[in-house]
MMTF fields as JSON, N, C-alpha, C and O atoms, coordinates in Angstrom:
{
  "mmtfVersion": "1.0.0",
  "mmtfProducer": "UNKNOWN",
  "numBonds": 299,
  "numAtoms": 300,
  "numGroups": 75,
  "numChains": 1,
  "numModels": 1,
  "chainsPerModel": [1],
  "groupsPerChain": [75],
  "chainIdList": ["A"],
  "bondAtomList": [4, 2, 8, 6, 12, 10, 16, 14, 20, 18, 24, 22, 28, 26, 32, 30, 36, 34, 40, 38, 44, 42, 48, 46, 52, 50, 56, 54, 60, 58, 64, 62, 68, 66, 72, 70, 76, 74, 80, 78, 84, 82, 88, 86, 92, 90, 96, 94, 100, 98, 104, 102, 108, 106, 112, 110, 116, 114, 120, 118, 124, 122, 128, 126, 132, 130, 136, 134, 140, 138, 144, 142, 148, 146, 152, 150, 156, 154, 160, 158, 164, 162, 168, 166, 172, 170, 176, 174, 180, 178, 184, 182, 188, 186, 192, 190, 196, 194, 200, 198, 204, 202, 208, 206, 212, 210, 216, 214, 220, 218, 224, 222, 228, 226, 232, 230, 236, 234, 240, 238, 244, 242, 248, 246, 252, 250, 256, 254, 260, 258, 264, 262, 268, 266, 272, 270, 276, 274, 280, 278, 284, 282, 288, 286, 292, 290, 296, 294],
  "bondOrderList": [1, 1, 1, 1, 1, 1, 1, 1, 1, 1, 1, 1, 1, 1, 1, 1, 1, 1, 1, 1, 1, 1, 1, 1, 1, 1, 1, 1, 1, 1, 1, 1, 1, 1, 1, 1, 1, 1, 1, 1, 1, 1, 1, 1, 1, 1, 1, 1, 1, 1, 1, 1, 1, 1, 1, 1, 1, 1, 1, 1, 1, 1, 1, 1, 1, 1, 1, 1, 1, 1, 1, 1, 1, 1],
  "groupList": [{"groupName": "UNK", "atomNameList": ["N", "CA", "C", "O"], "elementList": ["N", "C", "C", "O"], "formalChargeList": [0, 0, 0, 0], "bondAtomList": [1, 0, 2, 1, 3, 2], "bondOrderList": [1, 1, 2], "singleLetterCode": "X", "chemCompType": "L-PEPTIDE LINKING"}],
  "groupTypeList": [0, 0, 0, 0, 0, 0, 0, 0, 0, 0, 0, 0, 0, 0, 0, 0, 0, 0, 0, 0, 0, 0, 0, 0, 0, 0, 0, 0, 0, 0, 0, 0, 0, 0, 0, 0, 0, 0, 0, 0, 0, 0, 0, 0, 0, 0, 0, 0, 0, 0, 0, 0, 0, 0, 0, 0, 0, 0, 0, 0, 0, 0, 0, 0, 0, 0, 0, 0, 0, 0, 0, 0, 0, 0, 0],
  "groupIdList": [1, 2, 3, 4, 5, 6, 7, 8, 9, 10, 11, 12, 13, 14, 15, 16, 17, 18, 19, 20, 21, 22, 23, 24, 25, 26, 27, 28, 29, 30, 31, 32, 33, 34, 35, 36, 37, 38, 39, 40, 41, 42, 43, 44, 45, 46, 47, 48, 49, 50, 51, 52, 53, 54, 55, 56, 57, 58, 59, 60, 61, 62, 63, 64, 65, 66, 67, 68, 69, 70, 71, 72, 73, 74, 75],
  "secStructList": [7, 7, 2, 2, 2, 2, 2, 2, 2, 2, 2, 2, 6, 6, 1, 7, 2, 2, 2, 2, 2, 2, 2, 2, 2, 2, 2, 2, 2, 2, 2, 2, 2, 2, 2, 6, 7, 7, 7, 7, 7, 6, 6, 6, 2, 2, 2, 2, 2, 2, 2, 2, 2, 2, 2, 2, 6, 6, 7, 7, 7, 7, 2, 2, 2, 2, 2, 2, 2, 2, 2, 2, 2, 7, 7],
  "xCoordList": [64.523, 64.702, 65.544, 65.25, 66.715, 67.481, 66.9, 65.962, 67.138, 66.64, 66.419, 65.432, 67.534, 67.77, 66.68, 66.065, 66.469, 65.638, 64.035, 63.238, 63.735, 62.727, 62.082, 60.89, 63.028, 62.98, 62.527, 61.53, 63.524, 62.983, 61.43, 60.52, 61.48, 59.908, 58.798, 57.636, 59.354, 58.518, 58.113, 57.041, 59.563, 59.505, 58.72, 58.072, 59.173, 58.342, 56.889, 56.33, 56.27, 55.087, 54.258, 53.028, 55.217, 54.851, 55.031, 54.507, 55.89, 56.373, 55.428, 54.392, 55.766, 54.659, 54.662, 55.727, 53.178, 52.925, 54.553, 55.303, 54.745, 55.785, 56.899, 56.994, 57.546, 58.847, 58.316, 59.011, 56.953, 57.127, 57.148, 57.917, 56.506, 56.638, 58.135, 58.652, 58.828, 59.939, 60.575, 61.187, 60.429, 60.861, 60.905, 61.83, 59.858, 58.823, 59.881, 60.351, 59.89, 60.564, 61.944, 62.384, 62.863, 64.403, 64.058, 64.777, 63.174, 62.547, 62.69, 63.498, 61.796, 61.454, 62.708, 62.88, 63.352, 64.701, 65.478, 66.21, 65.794, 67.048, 66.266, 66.97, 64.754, 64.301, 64.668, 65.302, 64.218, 64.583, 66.161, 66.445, 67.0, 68.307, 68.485, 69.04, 67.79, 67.876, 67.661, 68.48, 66.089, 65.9, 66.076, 65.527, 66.719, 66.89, 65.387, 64.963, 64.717, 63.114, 62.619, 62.679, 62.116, 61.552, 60.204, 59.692, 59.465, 57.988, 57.293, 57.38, 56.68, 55.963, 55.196, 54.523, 54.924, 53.537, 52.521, 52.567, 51.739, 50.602, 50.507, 49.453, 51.19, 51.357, 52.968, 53.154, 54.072, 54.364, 54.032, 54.328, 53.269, 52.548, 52.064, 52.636, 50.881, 49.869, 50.783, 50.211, 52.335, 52.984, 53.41, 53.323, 53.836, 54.634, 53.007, 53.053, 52.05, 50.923, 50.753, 50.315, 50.983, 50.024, 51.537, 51.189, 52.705, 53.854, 53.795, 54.106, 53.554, 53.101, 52.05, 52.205, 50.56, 49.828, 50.117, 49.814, 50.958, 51.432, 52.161, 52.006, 52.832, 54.01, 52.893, 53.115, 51.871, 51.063, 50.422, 50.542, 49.749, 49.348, 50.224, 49.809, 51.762, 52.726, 53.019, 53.256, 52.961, 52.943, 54.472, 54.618, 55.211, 56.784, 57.646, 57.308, 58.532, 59.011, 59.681, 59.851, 60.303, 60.691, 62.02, 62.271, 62.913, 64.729, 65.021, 65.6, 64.409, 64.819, 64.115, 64.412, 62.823, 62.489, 63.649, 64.005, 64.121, 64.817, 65.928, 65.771, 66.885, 68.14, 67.729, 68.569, 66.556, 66.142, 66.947, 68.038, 65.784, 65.882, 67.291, 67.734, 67.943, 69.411, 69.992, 70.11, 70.378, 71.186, 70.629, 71.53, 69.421, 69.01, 69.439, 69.952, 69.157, 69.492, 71.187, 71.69, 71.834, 73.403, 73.342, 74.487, 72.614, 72.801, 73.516, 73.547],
  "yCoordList": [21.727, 22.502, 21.663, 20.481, 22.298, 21.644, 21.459, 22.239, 20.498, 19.999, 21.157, 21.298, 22.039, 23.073, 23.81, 24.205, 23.982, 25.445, 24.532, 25.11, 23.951, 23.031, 22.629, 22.348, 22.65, 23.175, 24.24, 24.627, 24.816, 26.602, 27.013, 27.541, 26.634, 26.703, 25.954, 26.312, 25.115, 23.876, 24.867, 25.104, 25.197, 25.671, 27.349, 27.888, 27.843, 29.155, 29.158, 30.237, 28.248, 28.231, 28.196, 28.165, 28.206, 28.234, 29.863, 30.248, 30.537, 31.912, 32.194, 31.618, 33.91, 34.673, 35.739, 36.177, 36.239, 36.636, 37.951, 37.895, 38.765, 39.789, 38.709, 38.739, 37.988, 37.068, 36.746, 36.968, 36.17, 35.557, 36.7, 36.586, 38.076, 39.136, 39.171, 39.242, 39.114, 39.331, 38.87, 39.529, 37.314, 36.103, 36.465, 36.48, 36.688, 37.024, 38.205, 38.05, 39.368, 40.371, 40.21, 41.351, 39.494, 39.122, 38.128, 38.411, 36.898, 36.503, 37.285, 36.962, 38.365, 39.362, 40.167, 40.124, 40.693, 40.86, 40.412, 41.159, 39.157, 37.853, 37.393, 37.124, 37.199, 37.266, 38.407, 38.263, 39.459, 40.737, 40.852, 40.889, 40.899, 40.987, 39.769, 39.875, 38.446, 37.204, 37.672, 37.543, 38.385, 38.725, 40.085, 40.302, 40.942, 42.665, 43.167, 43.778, 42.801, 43.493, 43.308, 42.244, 44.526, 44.741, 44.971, 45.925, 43.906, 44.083, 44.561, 44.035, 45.551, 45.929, 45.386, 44.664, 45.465, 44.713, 45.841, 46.834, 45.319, 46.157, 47.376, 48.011, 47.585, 48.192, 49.269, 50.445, 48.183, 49.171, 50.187, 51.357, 49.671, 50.899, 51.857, 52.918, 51.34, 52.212, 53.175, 54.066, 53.059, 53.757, 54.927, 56.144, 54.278, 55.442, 56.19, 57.418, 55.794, 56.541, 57.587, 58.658, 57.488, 58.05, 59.648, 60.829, 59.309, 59.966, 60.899, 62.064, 60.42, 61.238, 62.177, 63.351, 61.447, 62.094, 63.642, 64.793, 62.977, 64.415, 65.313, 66.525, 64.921, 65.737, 66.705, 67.9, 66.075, 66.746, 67.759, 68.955, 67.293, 68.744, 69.472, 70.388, 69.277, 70.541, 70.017, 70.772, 68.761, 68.841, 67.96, 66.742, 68.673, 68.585, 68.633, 69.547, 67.942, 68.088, 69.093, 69.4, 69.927, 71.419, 70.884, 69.871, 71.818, 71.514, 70.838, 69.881, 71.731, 71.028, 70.062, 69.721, 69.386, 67.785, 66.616, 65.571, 67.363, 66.416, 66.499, 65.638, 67.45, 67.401, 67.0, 66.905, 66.888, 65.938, 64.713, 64.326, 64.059, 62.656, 62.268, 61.219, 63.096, 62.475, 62.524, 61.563, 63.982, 63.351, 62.448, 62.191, 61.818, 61.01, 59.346, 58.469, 59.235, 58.157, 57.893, 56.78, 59.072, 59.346, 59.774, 59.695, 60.144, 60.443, 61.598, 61.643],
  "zCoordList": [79.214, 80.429, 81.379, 81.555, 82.083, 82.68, 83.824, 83.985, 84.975, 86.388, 87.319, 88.042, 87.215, 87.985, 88.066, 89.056, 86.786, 86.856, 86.783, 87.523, 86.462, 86.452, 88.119, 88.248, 89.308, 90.488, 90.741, 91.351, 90.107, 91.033, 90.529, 91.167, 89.356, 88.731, 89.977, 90.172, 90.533, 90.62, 92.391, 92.949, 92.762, 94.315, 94.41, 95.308, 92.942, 93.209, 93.152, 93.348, 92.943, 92.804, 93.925, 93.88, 95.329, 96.69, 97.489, 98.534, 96.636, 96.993, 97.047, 96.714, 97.833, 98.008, 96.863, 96.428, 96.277, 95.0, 94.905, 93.931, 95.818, 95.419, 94.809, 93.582, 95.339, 94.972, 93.546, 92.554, 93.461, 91.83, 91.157, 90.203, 91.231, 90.158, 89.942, 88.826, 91.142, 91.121, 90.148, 89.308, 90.227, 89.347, 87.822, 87.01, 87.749, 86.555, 85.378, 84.251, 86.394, 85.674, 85.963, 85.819, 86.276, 85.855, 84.815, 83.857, 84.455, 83.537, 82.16, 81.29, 82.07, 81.357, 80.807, 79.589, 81.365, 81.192, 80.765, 80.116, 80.819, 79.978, 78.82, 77.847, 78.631, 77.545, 76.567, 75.521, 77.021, 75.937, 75.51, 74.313, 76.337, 76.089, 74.968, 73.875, 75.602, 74.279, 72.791, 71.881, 72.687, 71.517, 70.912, 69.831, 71.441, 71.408, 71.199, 70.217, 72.267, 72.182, 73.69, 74.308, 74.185, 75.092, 75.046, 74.459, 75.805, 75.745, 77.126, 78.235, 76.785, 78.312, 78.731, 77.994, 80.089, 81.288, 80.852, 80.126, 81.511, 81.336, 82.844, 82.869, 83.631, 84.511, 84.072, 84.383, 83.143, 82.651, 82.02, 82.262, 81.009, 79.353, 80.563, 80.816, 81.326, 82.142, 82.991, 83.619, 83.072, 83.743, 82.797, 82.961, 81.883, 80.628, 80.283, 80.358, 80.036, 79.593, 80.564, 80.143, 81.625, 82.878, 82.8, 82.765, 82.793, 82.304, 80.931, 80.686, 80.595, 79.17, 79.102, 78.767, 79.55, 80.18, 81.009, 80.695, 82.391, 83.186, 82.382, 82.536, 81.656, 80.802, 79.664, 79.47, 79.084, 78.602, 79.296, 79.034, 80.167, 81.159, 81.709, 82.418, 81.542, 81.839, 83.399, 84.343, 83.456, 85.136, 85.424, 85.322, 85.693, 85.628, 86.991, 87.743, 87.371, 88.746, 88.267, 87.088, 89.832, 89.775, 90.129, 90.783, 89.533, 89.8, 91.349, 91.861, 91.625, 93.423, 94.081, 95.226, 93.201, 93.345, 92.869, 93.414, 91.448, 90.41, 91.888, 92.754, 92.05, 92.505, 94.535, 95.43, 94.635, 96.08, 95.803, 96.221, 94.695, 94.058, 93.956, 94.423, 93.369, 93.146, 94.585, 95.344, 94.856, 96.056, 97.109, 97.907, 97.458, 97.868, 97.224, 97.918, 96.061, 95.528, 95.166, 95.014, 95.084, 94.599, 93.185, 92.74, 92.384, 91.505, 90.797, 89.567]
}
């Protein structure tokens, strides 16, 4: 491990908990791209489940939620 990052390790350990998730999942990210595999958090899965879930009970945003979302975001 080079000096550099052996720092930032050393300094994040003082952050406040949002910054290290932060850390954490750009982490998570350059790992997967490293190995072509993406592994989920456990707040991810519980996200896609809970999604799947709604989608099972038929519970679906309506055209004019979806097209809120976009032109809000630019999409």
């Amino acid at each position: 491990m080079n000096a550099q990052l052996r720092n930032i390790l050393k300094n994040a350990e003082s952050w406040p908990e949002d910054d290290q998730q932060e850390l954490i999942a750009f982490a998570r990210e350059i790992e997967a791209r490293r190995k072509g595999v993406y592994v989920l958090d456990e707040d991810e899965r519980a996200a896609i489940e809970e999604g799947l879930a709604q989608a099972g009970r038929g519970e679906f945003a309506t055209d004019e939620e979806v097209a809120a979302l976009f032109k809000r975001y630019g999409a």
